[in-house]
C-alpha positions as CSV (number, residue, x, y, z in Angstrom):
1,X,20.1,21.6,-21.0
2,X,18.5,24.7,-22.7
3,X,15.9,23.1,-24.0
4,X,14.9,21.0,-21.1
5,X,15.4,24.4,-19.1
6,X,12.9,25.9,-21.4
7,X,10.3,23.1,-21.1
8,X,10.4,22.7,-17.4
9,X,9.1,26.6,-17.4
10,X,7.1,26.2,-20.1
11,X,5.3,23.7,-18.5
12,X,4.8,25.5,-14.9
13,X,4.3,28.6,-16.1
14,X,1.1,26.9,-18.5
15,X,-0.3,25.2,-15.1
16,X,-0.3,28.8,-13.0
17,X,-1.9,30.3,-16.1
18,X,-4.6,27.1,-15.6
19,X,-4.6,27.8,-12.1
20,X,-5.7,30.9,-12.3
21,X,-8.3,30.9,-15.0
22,X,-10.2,28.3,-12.0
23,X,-9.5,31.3,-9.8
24,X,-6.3,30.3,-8.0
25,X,-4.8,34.2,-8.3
26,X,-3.6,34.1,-4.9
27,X,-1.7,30.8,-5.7
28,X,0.3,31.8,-8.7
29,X,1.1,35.3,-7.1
30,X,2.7,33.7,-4.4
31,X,4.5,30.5,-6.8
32,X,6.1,33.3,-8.3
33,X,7.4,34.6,-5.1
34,X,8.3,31.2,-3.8
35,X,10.3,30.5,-7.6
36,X,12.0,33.9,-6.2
37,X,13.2,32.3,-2.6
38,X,10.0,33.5,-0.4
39,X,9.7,30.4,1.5
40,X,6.8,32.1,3.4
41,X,5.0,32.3,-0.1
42,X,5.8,28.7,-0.8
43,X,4.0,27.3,2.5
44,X,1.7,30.2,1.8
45,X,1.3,28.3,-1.9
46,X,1.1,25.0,-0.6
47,X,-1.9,25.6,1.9
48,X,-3.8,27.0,-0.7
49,X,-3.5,24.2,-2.6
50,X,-4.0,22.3,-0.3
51,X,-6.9,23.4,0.6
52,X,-8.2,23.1,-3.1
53,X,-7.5,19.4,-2.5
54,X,-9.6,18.9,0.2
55,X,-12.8,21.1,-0.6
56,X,-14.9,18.4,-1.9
57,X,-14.5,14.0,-2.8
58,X,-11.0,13.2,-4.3
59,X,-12.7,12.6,-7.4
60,X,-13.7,15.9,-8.1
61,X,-10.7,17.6,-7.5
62,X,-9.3,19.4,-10.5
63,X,-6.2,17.9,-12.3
64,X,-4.9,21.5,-12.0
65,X,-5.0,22.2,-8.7
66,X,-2.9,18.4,-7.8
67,X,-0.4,19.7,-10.1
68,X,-0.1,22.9,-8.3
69,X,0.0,21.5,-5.0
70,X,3.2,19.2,-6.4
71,X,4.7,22.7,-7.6
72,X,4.1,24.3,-4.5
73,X,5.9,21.1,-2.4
74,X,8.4,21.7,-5.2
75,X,9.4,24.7,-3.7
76,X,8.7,24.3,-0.5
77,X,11.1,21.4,-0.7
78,X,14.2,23.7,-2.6
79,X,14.2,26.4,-0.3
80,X,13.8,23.9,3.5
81,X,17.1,21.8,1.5
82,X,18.7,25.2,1.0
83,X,18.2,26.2,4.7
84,X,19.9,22.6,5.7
85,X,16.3,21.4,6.6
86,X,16.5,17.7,4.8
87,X,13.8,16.1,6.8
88,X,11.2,18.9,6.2
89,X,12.5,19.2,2.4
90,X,11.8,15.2,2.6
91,X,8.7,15.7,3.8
92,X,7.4,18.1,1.3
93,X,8.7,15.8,-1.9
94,X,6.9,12.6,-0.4
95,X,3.6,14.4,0.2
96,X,3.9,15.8,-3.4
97,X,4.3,12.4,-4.8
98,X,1.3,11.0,-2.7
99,X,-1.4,14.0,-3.2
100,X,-0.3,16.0,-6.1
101,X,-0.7,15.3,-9.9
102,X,1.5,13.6,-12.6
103,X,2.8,16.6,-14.6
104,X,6.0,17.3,-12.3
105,X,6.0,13.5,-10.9
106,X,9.6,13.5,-12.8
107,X,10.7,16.7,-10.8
108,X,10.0,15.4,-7.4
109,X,11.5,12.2,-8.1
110,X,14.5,13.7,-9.3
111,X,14.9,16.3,-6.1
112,X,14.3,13.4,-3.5
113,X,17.3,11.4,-5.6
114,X,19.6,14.2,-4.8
115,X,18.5,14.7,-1.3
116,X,18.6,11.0,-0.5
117,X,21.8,11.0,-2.0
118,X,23.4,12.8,0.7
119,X,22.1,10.7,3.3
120,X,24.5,9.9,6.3
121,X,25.2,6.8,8.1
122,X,23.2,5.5,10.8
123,X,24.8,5.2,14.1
124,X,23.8,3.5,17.5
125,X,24.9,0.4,17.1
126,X,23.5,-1.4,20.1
127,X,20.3,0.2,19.7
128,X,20.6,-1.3,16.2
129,X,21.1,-4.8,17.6
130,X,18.6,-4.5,20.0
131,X,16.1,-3.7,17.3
132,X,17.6,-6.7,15.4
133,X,16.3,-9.3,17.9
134,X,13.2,-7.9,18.0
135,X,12.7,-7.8,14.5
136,X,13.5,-10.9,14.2
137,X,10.7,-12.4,17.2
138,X,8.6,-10.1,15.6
139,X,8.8,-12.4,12.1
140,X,8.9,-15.5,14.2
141,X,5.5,-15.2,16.1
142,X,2.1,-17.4,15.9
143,X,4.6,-20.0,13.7
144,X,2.8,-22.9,16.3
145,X,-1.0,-24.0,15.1
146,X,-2.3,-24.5,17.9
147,X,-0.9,-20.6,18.8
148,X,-2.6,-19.1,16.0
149,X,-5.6,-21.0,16.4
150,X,-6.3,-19.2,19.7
151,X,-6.4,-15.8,17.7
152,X,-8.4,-17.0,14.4
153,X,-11.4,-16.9,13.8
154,X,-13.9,-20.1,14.9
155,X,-13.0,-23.0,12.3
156,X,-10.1,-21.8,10.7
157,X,-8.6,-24.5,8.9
158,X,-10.7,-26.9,9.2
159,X,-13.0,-26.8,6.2
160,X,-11.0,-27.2,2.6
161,X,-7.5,-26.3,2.5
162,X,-6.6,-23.9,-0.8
163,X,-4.3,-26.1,-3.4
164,X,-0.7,-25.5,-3.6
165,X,1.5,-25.6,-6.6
166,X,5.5,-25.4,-6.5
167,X,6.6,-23.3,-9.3
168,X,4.2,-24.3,-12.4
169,X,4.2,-23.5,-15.6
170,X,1.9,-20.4,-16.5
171,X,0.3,-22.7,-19.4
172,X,-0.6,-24.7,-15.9
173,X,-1.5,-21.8,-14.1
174,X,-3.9,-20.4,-17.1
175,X,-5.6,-23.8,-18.1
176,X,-6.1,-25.1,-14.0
177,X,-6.5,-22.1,-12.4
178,X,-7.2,-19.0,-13.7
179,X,-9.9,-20.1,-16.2
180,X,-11.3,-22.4,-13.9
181,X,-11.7,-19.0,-11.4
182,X,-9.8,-21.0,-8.3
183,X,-7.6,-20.1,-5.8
184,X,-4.5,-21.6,-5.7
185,X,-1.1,-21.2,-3.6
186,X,2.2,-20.9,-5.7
187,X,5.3,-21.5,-3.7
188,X,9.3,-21.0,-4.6
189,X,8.6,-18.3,-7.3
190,X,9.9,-15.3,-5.4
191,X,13.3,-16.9,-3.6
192,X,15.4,-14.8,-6.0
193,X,13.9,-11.8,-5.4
194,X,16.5,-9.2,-3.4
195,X,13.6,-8.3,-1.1
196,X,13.3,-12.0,0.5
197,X,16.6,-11.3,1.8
198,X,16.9,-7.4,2.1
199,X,13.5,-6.7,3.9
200,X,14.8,-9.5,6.8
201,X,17.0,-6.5,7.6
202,X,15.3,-3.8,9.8
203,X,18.2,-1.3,9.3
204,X,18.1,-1.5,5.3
205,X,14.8,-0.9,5.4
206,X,15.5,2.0,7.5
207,X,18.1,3.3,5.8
208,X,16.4,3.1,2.0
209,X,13.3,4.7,3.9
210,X,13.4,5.6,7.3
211,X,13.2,9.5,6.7
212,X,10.1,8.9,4.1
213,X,6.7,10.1,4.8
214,X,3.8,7.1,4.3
215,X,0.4,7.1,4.8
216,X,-1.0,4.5,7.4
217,X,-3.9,3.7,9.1
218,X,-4.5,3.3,12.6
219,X,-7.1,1.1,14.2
220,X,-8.4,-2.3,14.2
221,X,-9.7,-2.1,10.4
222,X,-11.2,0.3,8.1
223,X,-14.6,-0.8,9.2
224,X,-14.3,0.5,12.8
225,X,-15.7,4.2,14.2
226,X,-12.0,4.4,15.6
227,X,-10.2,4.1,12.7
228,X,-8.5,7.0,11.1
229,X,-5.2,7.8,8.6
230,X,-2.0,9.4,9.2
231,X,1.2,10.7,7.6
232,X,4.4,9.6,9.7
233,X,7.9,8.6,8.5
234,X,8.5,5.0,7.8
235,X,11.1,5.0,10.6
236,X,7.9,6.3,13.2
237,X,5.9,3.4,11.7
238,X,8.7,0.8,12.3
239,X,8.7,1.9,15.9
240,X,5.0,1.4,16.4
241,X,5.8,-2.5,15.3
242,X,5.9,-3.2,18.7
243,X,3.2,-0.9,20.1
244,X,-0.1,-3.9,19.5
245,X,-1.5,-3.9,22.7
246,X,-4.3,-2.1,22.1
247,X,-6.1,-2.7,18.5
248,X,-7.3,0.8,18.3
249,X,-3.6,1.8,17.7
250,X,-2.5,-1.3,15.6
251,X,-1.0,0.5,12.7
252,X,-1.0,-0.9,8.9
253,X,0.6,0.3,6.2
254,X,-2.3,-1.1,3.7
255,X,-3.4,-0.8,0.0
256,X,-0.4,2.2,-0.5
257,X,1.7,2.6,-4.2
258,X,4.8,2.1,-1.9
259,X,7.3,1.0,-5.2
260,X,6.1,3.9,-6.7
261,X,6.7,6.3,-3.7
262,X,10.4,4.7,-3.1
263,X,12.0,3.3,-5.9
264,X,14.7,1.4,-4.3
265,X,12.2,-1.2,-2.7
266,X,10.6,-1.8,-6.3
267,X,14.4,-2.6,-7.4
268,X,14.1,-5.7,-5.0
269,X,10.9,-7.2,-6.1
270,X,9.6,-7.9,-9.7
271,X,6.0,-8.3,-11.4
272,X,5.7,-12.8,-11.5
273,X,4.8,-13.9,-14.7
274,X,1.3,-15.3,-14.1
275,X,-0.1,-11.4,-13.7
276,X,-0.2,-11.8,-17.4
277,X,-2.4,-14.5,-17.6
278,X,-5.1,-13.4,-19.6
279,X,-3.4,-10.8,-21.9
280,X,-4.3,-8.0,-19.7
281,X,-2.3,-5.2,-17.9
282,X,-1.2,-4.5,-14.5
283,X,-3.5,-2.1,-12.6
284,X,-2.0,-1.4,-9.4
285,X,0.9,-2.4,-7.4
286,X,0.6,-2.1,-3.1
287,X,2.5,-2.5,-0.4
288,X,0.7,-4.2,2.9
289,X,3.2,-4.0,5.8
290,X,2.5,-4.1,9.8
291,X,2.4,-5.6,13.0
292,X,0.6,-8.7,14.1
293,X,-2.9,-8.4,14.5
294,X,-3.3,-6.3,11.5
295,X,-6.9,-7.5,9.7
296,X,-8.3,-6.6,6.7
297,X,-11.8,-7.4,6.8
298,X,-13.8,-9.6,4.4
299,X,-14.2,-7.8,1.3
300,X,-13.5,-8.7,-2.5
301,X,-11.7,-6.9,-5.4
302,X,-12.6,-6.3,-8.6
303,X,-9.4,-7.4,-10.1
304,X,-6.9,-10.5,-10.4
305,X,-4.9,-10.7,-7.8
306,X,-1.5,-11.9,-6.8
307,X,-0.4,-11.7,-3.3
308,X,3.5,-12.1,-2.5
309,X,4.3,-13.0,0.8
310,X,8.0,-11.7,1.5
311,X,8.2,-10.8,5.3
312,X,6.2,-13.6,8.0
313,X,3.0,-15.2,7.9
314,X,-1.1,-14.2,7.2
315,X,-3.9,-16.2,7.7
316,X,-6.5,-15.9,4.7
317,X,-10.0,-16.9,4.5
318,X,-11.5,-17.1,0.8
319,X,-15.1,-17.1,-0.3
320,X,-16.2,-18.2,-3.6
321,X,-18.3,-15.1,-5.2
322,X,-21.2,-17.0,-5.6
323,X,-21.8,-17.0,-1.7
324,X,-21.7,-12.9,-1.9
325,X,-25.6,-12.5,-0.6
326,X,-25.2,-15.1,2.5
327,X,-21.7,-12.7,3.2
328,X,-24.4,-9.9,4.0
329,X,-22.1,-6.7,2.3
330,X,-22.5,-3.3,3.3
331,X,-25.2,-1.2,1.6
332,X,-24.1,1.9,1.5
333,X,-21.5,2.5,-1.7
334,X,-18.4,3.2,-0.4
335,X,-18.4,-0.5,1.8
336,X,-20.7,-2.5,-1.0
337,X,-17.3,-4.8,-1.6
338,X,-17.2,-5.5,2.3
339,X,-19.1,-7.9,4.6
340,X,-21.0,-6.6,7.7
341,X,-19.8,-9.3,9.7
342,X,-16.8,-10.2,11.9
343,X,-15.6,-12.7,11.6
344,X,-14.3,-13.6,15.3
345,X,-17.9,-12.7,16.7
346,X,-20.2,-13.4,14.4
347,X,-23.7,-12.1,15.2
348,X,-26.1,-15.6,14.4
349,X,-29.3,-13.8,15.2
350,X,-28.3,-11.0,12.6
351,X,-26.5,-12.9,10.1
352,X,-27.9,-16.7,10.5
353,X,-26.8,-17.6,7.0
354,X,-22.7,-17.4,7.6
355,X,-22.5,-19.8,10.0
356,X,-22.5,-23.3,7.2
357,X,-20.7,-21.5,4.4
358,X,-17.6,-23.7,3.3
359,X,-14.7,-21.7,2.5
360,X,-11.4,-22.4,2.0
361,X,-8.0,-21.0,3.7
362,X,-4.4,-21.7,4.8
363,X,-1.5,-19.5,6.2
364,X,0.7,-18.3,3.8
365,X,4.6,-18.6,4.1
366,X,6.8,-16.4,3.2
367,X,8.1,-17.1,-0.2
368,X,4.7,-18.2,-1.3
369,X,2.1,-16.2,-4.1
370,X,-2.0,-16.8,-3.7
371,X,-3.7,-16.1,-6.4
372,X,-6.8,-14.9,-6.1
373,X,-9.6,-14.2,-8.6
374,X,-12.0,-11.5,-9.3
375,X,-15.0,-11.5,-6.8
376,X,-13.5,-14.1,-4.6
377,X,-14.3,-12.9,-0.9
378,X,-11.3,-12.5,1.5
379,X,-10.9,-11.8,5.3
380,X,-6.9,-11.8,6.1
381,X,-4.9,-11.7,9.7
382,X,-1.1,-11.2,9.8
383,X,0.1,-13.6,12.5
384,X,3.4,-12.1,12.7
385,X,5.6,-8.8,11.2
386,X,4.0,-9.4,7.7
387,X,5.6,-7.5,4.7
388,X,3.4,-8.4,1.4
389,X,2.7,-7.2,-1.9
390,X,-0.2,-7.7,-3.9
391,X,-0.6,-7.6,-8.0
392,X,-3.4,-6.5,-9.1
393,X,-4.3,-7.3,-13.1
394,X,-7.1,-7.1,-15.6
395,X,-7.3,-9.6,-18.3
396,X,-8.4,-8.9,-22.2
397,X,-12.1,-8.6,-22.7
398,X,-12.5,-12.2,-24.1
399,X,-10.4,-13.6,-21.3
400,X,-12.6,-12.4,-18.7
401,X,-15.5,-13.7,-20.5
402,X,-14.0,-17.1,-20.2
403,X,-12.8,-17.1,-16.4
């Protein structure tokens, strides 16, 4: 215990002396109070830092000072648990995991285990059934055709359907799919996993959690002047489940490290055997969780993808890369992956070349994978409560050059 005593100082006092050779002298003066029980010195700490982390892009932000913003929510966290403050001490540990660096990932984890630990019960148990029934109409929406035709875009499902597969092979998968760069729909691969059960239970997911801070967006998609991000507790995100009136406060909980963040939920999914098609790695793991309504416009990803639908139903549109010029995608950097236009008004005079492009698309059930290759354009509307998780993969060098 010594030893690992001796390390765990070794190592913070080494990042304060980093810190302060880029001139954070203020910061380390007050860590050292905050290591002494200052808590004004800790939030003191933590705005500095935090600060640091915001003065220019993301990219250019020192490894240093997102390892001193993780020490500061360190101790911001300690001393709000030792004053009985669990949800601020929450709060401070979550934020450290999603902004701050890898060196003292371990320590956060650890102190949110012990504070999770002591969780209580939930109570209100009428409220809780009440919430049941909605949760469960919420799944259950849009499951009629001709229902979800009124809110899709002009000719879904009527061009070519994407091919489904029940539970092949991965030799199957590799030689008729994923060399042959094709989308295909894998269904009854995921039934065993705990989360197609687990997740159908609002209160669990509450419970493993509720008290967690995520961060969301709010709006109609990323593409809109409205859109904007947020850091609320999954329980405050749950709530807004039902709050879809007005698409400039649909809120998604897109694109986000989730299993990382809250390792409970990863316990109830695992990684499906085609992601290692191609003798590459995983590259990222994300949750995608919200309302109806939600949209992610049409973009494409660099990577091989495989996305698990656990909780309700999506509708996905897919467009062969080869299209990408008639798609019209954004010219500025930052949007070059996404398509200027919208799918459910599509501007002909602006865009006249969209309008005969096949594609091909489907609704995905829950239980079901879609695999979707590098480049492949993709527009996707949850018709219901959706809860999925997407794969992302890279395959070996020579791989690549065969697919």
């Amino acid at each position: 215990m010594a030893c690992s005593g001796d390390s765990e100082a070794e190592r913070r006092a080494a990042l304060l002396r980093e810190v302060t050779e880029e001139g954070g002298f203020a910061f380390a003066a007050s860590a050292e109070k905050a290591a002494a029980g200052d808590l004004r010195a800790a939030e003191a700490a933590r705005e500095m830092a935090w600060e640091q982390l915001h003065s220019g892009p993301w990219s250019e932000v020192g490894r240093a000072w997102r390892d001193a913003y993780a020490l500061a929510c360190l101790h911001v966290a300690r001393l709000r648990r030792a004053a009985d403050d669990r949800t601020a001490a929450l709060r401070a540990l979550d934020m450290g995991l999603i902004m701050g660096g890898n060196l003292l990932r371990a320590d956060l984890e650890a102190a949110l285990a012990c504070i999770v630990a002591e969780s209580s019960d939930e109570d209100g148990a009428e409220a809780a059934v009440e919430e049941a029934k909605r949760w469960r109409e919420g799944l259950d929406r849009n499951r009629d055709i001709a229902d979800a035709l009124k809110i899709l875009p002009t000719k879904s499902l009527s061009c070519k359907e994407i091919a489904r597969r029940s539970c092949m092979s991965l030799e199957e998968f590799i030689c008729d799919y994923f060399l042959r760069d094709t989308p295909v729909i894998i269904s009854g691969c995921i039934d065993h996993w705990p989360a197609m059960t687990k997740w159908k239970d609002i209160q669990y997911l509450k419970k493993i959690a509720g008290d967690r801070t995520v961060p969301v967006e709010v709006g109609k998609s990323y593409v809109c002047s409205e859109w904007k991000q947020e850091l609320i507790t999954f329980s405050q995100f749950l709530e807004r489940m039902w709050s879809t009136v007005c698409p400039s406060n649909v809120t998604y909980l897109a694109q986000h490290p989730l299993f990382e963040q809250i390792k409970e939920l990863h316990e109830d999914i695992m990684v499906p055997d085609y992601c290692y098609a191609g003798g590459g790695e995983l590259q990222s793991l994300n949750a995608w969780f919200g309302p109806h309504g939600t949209v992610t416009p049409l973009h494409y990803d660099p990577h091989h993808n495989i996305l698990a639908q656990v909780l309700g139903r999506k509708y996905i549109r897919l467009y062969p890369g080869s299209v990408s010029e008639d798609l019209y995608p954004h010219t500025e950097t930052m949007l070059s992956n996404t398509s200027q236009v919208d799918l459910h008004n599509i501007d002909a005079k602006e865009f006249p070349r969209v309008q005969n492009l096949d594609f091909m698309d489907c609704i995905l059930e829950e239980g079901d994978l879609l695999y979707i290759p590098p480049k492949w354009w993709h527009y996707v509307r949850s018709l219901s409560i959706s809860f999925s998780v997407s794969f992302w993969w890279r395959a070996a060098a020579i791989t690549s050059d065969a697919s």
